[in-house]
N, CA, C, O and CB atoms as a CASP TS submission, in Angstrom:
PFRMAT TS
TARGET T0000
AUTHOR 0000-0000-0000
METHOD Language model
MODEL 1
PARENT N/A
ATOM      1  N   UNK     1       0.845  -1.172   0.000  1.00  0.00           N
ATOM      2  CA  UNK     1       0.000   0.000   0.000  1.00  0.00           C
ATOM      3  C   UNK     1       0.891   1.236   0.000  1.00  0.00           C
ATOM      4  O   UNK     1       1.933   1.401   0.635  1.00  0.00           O
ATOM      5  CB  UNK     1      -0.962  -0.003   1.217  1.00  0.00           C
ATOM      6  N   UNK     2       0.190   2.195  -0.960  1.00  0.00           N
ATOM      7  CA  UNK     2       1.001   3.616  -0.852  1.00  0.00           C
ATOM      8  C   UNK     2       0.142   4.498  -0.700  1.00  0.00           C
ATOM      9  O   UNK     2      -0.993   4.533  -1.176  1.00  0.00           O
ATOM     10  CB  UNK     2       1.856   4.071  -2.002  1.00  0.00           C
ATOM     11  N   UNK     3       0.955   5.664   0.356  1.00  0.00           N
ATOM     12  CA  UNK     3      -0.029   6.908   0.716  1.00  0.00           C
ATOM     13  C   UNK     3       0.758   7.888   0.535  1.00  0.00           C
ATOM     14  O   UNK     3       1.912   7.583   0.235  1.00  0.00           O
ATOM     15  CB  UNK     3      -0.677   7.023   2.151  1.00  0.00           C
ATOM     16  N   UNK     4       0.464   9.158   0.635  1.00  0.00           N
ATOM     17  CA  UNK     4       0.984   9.999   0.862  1.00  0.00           C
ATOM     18  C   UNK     4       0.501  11.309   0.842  1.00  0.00           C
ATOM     19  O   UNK     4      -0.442  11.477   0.069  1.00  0.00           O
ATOM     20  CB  UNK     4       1.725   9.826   0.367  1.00  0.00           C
ATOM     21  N   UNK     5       0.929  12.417   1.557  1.00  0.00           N
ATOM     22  CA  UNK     5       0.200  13.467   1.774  1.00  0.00           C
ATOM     23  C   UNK     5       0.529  14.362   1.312  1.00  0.00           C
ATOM     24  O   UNK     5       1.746  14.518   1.215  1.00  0.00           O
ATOM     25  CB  UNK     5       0.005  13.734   2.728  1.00  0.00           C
ATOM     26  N   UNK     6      -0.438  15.471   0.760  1.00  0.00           N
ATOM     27  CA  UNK     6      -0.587  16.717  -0.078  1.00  0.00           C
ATOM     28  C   UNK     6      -0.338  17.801   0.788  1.00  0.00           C
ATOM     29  O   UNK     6      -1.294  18.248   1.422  1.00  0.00           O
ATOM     30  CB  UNK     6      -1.964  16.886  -0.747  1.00  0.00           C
ATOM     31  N   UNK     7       0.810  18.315   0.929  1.00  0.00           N
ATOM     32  CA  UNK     7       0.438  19.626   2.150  1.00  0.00           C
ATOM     33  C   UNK     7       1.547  20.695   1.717  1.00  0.00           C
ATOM     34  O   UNK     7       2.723  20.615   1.360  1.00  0.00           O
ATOM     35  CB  UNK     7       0.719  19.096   4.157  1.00  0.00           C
ATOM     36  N   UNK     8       0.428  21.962   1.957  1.00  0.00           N
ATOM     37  CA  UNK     8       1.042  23.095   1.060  1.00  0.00           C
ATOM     38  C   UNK     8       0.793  24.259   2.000  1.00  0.00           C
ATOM     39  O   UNK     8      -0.122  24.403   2.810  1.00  0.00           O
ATOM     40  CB  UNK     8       0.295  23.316  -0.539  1.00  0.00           C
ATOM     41  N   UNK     9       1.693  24.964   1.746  1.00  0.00           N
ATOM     42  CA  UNK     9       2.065  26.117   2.638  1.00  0.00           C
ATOM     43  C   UNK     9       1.236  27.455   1.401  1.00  0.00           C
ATOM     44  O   UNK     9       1.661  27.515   0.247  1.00  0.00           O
ATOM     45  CB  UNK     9       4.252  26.211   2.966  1.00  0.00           C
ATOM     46  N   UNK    10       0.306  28.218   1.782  1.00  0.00           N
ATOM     47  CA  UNK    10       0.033  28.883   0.442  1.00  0.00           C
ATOM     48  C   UNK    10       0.496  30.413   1.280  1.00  0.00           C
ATOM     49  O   UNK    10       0.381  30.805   2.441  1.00  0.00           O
ATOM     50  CB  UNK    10      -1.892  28.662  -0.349  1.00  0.00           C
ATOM     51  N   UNK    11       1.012  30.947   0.133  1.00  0.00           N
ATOM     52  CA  UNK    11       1.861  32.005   0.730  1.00  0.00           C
ATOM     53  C   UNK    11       1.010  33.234  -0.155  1.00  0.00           C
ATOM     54  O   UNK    11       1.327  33.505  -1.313  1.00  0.00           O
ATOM     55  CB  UNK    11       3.778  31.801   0.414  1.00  0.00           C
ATOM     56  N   UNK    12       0.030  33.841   0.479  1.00  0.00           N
ATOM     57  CA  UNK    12      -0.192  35.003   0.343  1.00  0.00           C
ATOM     58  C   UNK    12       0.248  36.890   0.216  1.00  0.00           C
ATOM     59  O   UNK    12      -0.247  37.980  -0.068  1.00  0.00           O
ATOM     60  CB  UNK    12      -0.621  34.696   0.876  1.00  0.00           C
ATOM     61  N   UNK    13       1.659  36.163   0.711  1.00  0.00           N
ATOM     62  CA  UNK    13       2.231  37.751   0.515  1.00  0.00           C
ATOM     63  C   UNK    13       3.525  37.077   1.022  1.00  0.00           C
ATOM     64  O   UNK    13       3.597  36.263   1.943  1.00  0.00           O
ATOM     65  CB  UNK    13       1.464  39.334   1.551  1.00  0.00           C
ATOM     66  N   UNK    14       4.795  37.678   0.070  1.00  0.00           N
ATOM     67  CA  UNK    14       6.000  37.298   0.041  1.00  0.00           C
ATOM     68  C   UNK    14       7.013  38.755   0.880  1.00  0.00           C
ATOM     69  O   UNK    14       8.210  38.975   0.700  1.00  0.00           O
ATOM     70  CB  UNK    14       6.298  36.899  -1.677  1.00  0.00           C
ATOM     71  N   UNK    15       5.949  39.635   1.877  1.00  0.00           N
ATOM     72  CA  UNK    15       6.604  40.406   2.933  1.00  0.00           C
ATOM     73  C   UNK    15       6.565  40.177   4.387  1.00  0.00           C
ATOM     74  O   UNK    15       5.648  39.994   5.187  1.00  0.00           O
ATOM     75  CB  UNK    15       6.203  41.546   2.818  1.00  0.00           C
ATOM     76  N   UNK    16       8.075  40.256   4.495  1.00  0.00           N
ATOM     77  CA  UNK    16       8.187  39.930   6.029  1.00  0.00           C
ATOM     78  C   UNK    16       8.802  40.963   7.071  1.00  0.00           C
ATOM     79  O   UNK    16       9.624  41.684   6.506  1.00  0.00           O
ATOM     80  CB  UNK    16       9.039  38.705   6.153  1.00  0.00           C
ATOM     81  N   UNK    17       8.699  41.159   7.989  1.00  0.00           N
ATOM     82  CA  UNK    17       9.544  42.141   8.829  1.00  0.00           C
ATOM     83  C   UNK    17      10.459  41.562   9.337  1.00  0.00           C
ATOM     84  O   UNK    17      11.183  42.216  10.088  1.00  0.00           O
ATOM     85  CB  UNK    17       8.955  42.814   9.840  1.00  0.00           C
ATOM     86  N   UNK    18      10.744  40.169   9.113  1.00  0.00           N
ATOM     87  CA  UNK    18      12.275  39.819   9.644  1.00  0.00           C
ATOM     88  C   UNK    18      12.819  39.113   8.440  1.00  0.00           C
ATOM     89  O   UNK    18      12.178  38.792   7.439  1.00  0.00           O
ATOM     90  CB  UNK    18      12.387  38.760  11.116  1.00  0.00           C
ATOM     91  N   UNK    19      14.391  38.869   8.732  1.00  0.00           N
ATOM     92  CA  UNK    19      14.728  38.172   7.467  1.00  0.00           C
ATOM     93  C   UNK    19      14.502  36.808   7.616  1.00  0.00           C
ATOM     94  O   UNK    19      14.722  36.160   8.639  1.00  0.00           O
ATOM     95  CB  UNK    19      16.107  38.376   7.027  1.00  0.00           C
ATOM     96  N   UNK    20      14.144  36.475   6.771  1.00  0.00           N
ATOM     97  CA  UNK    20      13.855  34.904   6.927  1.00  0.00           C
ATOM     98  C   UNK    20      15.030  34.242   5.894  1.00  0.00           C
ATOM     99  O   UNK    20      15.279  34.553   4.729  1.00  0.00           O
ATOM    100  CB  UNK    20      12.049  34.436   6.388  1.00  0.00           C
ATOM    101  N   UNK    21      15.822  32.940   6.985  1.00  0.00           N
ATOM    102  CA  UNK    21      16.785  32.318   6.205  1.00  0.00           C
ATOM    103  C   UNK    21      16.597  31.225   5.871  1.00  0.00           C
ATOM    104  O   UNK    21      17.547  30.490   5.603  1.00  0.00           O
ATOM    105  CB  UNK    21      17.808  32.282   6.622  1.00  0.00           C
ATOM    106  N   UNK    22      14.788  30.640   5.762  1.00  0.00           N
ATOM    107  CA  UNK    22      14.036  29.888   5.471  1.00  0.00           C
ATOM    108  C   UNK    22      13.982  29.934   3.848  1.00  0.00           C
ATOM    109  O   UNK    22      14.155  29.106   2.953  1.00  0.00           O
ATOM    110  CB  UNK    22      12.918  30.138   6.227  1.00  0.00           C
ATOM    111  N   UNK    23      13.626  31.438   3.921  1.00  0.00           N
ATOM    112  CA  UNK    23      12.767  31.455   2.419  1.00  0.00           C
ATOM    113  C   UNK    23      13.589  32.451   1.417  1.00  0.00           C
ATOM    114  O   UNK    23      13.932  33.567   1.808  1.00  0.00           O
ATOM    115  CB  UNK    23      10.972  32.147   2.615  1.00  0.00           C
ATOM    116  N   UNK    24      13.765  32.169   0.627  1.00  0.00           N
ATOM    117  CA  UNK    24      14.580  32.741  -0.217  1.00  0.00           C
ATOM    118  C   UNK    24      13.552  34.385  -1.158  1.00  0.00           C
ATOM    119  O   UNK    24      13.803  35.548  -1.475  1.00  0.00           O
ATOM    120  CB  UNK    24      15.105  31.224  -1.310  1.00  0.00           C
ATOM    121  N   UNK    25      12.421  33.434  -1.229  1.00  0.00           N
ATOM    122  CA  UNK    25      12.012  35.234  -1.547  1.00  0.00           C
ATOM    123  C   UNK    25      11.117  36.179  -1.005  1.00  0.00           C
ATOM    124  O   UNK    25      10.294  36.802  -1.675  1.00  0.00           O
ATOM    125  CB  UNK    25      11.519  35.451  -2.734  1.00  0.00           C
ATOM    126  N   UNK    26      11.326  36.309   0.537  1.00  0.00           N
ATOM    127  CA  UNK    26      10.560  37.346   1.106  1.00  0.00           C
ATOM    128  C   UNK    26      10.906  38.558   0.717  1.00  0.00           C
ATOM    129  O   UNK    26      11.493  38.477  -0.362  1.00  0.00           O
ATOM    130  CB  UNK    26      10.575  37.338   2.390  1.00  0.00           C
ATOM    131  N   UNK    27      10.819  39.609   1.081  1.00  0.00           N
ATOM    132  CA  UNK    27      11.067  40.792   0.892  1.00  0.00           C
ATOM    133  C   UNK    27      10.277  41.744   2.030  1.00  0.00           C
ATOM    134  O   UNK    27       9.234  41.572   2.660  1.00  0.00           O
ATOM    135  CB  UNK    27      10.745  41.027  -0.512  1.00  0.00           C
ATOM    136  N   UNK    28      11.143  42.692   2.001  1.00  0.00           N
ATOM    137  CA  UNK    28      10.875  44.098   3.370  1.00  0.00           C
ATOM    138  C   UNK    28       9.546  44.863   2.861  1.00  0.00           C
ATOM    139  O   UNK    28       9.521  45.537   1.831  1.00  0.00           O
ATOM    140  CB  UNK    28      12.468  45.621   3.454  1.00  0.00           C
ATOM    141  N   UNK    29       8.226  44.627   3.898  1.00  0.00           N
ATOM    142  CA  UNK    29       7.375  45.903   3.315  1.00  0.00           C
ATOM    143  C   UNK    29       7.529  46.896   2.373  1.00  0.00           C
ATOM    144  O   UNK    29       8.212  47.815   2.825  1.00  0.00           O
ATOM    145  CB  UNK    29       7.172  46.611   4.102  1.00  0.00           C
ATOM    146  N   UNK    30       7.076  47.112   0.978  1.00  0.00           N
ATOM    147  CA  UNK    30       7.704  48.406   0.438  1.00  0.00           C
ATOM    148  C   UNK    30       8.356  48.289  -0.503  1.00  0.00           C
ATOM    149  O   UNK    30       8.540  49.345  -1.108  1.00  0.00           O
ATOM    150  CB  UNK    30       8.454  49.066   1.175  1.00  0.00           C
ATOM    151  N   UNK    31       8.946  47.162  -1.034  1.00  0.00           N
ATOM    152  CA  UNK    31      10.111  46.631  -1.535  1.00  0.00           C
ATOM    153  C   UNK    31       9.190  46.595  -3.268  1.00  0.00           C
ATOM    154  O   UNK    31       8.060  46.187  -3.538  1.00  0.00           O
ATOM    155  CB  UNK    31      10.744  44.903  -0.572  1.00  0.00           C
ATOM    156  N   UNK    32       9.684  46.876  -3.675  1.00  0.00           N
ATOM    157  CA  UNK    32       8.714  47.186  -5.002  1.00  0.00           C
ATOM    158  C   UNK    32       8.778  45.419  -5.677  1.00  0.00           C
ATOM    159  O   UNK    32       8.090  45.129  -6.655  1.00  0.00           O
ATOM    160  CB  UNK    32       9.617  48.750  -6.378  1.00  0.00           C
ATOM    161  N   UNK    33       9.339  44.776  -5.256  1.00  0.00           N
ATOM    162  CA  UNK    33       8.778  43.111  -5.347  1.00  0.00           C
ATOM    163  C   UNK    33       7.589  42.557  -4.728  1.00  0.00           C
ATOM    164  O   UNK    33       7.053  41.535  -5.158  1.00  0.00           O
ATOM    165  CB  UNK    33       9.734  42.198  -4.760  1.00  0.00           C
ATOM    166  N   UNK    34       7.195  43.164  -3.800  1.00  0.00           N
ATOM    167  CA  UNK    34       5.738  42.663  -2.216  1.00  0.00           C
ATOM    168  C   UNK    34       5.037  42.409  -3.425  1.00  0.00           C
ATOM    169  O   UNK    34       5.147  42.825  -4.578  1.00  0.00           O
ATOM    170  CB  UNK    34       4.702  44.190  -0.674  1.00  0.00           C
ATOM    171  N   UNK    35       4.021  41.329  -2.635  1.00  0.00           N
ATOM    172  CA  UNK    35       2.891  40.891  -3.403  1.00  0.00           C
ATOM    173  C   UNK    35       1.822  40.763  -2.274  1.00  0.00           C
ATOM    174  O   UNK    35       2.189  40.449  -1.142  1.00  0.00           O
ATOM    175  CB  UNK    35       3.172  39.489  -4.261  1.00  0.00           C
ATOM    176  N   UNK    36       0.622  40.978  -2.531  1.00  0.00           N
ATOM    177  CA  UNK    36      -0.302  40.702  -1.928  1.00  0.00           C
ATOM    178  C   UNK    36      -1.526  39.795  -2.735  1.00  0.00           C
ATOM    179  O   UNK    36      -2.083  40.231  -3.742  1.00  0.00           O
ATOM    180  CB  UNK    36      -0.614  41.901  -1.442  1.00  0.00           C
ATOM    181  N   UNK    37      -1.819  38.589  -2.180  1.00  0.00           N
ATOM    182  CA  UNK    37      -2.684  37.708  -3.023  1.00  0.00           C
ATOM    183  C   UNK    37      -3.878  38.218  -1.931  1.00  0.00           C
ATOM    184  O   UNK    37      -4.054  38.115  -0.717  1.00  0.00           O
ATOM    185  CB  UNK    37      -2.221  35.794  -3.222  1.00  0.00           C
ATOM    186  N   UNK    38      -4.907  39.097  -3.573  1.00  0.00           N
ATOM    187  CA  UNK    38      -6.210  39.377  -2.367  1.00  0.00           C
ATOM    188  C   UNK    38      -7.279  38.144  -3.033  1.00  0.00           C
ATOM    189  O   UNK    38      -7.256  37.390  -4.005  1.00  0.00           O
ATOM    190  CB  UNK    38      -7.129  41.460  -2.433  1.00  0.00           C
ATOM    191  N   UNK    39      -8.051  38.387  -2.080  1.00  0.00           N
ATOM    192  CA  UNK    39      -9.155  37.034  -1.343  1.00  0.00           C
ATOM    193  C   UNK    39      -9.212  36.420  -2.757  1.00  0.00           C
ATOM    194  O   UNK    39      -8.587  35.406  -3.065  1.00  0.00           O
ATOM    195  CB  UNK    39     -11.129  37.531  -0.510  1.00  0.00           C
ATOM    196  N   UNK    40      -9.989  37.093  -3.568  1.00  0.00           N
ATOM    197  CA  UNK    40     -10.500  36.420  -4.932  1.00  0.00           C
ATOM    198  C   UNK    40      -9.555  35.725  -5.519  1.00  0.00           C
ATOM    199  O   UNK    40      -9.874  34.580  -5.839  1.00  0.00           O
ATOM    200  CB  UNK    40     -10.980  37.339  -5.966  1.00  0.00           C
ATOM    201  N   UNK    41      -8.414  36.096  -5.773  1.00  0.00           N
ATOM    202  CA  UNK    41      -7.589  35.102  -6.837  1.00  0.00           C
ATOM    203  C   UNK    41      -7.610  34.241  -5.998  1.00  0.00           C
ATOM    204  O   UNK    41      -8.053  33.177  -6.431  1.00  0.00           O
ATOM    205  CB  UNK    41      -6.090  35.393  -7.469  1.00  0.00           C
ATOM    206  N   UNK    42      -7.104  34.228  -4.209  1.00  0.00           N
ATOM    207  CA  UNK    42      -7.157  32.984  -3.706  1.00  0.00           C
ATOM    208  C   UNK    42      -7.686  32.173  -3.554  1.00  0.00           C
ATOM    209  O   UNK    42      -7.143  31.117  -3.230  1.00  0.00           O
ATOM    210  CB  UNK    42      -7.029  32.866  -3.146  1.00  0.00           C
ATOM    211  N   UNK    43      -9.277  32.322  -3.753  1.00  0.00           N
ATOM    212  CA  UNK    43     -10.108  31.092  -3.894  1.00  0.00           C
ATOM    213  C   UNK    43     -10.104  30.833  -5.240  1.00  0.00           C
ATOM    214  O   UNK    43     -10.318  29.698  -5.667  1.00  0.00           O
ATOM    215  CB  UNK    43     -11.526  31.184  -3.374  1.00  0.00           C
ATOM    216  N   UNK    44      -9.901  31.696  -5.894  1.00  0.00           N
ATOM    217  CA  UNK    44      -9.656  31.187  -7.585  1.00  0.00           C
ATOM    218  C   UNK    44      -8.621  29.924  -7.685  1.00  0.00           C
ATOM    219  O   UNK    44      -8.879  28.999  -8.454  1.00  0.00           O
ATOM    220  CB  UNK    44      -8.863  32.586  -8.618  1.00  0.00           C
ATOM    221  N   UNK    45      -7.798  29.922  -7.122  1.00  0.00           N
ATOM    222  CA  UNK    45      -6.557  29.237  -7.542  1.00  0.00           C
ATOM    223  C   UNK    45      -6.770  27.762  -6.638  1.00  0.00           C
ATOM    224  O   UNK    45      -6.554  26.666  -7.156  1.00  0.00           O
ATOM    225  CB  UNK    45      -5.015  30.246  -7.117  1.00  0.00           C
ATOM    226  N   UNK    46      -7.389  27.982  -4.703  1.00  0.00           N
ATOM    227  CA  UNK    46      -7.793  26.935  -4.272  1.00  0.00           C
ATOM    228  C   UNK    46      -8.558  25.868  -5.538  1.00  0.00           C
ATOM    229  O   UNK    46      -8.239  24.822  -6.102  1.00  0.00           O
ATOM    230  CB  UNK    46      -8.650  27.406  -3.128  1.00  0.00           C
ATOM    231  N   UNK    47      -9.886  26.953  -5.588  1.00  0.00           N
ATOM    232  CA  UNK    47     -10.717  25.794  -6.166  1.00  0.00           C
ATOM    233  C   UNK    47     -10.461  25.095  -7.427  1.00  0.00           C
ATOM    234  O   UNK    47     -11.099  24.057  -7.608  1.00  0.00           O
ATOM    235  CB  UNK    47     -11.943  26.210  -6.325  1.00  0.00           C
ATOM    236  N   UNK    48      -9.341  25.620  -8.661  1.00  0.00           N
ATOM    237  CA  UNK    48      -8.529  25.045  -9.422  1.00  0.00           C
ATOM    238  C   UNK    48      -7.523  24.517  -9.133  1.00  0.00           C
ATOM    239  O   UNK    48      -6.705  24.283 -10.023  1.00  0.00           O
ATOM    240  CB  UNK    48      -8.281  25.588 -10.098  1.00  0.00           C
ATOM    241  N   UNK    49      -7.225  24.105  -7.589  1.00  0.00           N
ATOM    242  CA  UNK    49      -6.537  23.035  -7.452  1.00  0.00           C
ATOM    243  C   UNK    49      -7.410  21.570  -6.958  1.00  0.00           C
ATOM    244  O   UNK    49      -7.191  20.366  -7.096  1.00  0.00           O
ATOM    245  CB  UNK    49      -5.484  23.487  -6.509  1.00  0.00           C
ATOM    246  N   UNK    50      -8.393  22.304  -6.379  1.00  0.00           N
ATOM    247  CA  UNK    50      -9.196  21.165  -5.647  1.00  0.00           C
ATOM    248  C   UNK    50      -9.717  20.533  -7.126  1.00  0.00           C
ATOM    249  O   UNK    50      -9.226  19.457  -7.467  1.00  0.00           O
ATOM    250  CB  UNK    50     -10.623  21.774  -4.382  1.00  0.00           C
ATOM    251  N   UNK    51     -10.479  21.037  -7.807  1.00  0.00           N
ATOM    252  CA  UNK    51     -10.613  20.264  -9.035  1.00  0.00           C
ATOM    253  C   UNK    51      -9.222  19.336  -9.432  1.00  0.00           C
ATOM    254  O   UNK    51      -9.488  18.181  -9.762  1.00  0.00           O
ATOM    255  CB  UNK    51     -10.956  21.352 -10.218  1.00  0.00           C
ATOM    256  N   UNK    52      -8.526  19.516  -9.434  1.00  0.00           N
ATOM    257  CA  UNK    52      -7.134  19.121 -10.485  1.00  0.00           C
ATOM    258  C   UNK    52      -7.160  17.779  -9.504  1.00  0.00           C
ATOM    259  O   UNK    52      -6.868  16.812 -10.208  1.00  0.00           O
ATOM    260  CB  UNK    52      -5.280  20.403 -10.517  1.00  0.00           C
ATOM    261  N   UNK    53      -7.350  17.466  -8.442  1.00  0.00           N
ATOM    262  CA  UNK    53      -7.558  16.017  -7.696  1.00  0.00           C
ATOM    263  C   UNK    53      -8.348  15.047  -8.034  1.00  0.00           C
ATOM    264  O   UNK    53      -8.385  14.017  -7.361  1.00  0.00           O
ATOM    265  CB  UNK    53      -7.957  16.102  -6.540  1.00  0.00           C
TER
END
């Protein structure tokens, strides 16, 4: 038998106030890279993944 689990970190905004030596692309408030994923695309993109299962 094989299992295995689906688990995803969904990252809504790639700004942090500390440096993170985790993640390679955060960026400082302000930083003309910031992204903000607002609500709608995010359920856009959930529910085109939940389909894709």
């Amino acid at each position: 038998m094989v299992t295995w689990q689906i688990d995803r970190n969904v990252n809504t905004t790639n700004a942090y106030v500390t440096n993170s030596k985790f993640c390679n692309f955060y960026r400082k408030p302000g930083h003309k890279e910031v992204y903000i994923t607002d609500i709608e695309t995010l359920l856009r993109k959930k529910i085109q993944e939940f389909h894709y299962y």
